[in-house]
C-alpha positions in Angstrom: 0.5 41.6 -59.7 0.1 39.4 -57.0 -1.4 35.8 -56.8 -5.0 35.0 -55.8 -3.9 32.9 -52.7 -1.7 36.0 -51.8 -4.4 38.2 -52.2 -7.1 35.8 -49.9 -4.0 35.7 -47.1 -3.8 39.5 -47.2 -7.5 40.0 -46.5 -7.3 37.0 -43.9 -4.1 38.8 -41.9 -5.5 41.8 -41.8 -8.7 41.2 -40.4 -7.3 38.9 -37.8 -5.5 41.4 -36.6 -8.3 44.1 -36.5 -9.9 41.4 -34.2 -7.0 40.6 -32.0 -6.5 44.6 -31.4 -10.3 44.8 -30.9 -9.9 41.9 -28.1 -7.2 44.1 -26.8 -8.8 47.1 -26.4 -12.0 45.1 -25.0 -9.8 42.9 -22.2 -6.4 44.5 -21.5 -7.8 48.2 -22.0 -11.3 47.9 -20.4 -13.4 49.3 -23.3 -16.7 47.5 -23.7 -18.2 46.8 -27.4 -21.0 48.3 -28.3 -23.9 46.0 -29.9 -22.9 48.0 -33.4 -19.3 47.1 -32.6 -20.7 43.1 -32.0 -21.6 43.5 -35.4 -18.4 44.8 -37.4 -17.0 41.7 -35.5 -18.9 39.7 -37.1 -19.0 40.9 -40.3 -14.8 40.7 -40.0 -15.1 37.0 -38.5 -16.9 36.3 -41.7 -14.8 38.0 -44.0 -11.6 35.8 -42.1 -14.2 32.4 -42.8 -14.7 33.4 -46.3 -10.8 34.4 -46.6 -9.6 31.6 -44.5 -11.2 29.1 -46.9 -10.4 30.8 -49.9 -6.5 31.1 -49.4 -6.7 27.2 -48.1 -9.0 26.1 -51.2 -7.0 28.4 -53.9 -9.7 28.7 -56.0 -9.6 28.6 -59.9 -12.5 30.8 -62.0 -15.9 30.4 -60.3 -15.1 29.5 -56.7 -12.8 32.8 -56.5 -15.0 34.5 -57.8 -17.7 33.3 -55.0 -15.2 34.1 -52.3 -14.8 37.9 -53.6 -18.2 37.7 -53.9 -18.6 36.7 -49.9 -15.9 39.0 -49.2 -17.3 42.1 -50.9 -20.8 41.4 -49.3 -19.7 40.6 -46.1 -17.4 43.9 -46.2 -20.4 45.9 -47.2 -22.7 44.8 -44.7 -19.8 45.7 -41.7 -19.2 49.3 -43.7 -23.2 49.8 -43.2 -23.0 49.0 -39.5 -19.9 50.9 -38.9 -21.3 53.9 -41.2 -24.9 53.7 -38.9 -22.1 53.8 -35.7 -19.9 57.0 -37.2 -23.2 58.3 -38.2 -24.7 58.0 -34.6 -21.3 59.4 -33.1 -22.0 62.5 -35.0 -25.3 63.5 -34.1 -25.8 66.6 -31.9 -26.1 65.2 -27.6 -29.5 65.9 -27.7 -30.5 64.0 -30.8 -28.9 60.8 -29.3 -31.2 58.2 -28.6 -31.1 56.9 -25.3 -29.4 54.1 -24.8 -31.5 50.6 -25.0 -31.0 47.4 -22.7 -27.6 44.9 -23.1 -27.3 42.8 -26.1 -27.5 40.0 -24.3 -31.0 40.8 -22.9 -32.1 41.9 -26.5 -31.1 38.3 -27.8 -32.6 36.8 -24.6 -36.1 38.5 -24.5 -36.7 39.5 -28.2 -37.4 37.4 -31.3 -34.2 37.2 -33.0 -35.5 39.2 -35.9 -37.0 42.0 -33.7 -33.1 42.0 -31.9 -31.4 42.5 -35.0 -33.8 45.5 -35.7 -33.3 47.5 -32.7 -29.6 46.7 -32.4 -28.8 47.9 -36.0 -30.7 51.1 -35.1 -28.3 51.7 -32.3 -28.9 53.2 -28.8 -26.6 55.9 -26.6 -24.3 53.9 -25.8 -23.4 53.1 -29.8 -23.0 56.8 -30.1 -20.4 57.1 -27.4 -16.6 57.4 -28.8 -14.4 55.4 -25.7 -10.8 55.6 -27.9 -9.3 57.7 -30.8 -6.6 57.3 -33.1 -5.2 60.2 -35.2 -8.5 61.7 -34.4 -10.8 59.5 -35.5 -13.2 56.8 -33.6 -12.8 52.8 -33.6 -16.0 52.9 -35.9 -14.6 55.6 -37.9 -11.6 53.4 -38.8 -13.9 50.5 -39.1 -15.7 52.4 -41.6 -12.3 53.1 -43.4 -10.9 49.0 -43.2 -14.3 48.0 -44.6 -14.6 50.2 -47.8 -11.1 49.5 -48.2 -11.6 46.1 -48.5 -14.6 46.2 -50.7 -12.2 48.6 -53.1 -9.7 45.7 -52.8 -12.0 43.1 -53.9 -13.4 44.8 -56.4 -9.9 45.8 -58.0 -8.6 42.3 -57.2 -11.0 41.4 -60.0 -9.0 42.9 -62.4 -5.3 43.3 -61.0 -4.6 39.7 -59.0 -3.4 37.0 -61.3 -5.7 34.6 -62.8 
């Protein structure tokens, strides 16, 4: 059994590193994000806040349970995006939908909520795989790290020391 803080720090490391490799492959590599991939960055930059905090606080009772509760959510929400992304990266070409203006013009031109909506639904270039691993896409992997991490929280509720 491992310790709450220890548990927190592991979350915390491993998404910093999924960013740092992600800011890699986006400025040493050349690979540009995909608005779906802007999203499973955030959703990891808010798992790393909610972690960050959490192994700095070392929470007793209710406040860990908040933080696995932030965790879990947050991990949830990036394993939807990434699942819309591996979803989209498996349609036939010609059911791909074309792909929609920058994410910065989106946010620019569009109300926010409008954005959100027609980023989340993903374009052509969302459905384009630039890099593989074993076989398997950035979002796939994505998809992997976040249900993993929604398994760990859940099982840290019962296996990581009080």
């Amino acid at each position: 059994m491992i310790s709450t803080r220890i548990f927190f720090l592991i979350i915390f490391l491993c998404c910093v590193s999924l960013i740092i490799f992600g800011l890699y492959l986006e400025h040493i590599q050349g690979l540009d994000p995909c608005p779906l991939c802007v999203f499973q960055r955030i959703a990891y930059i808010l798992i790393i806040i909610a972690s960050l905090i959490a192994v700095i606080h070392n929470p007793a009772n209710t406040w860990k349970t908040i933080y696995k509760f932030l965790i879990f959510i947050f991990s949830v929400m990036g394993a939807s995006v990434a699942g819309r992304q591996v979803w989209l990266q498996h349609l036939p070409p010609e059911l791909v939908p074309e792909c929609g203006p920058g994410l910065d013009y989106m946010l620019n031109v569009f109300p926010f909520a409008d954005a959100v909506r027609m980023i989340l639904s993903g374009s052509g270039e969302c459905a384009e795989v630039q890099w593989r691993f074993i076989g398997l896409s950035i979002a796939e992997w994505s998809l992997i790290v976040f249900i993993a991490i929604s398994i760990a929280t859940i099982l840290s509720v019962f296996f990581v020391k009080k």
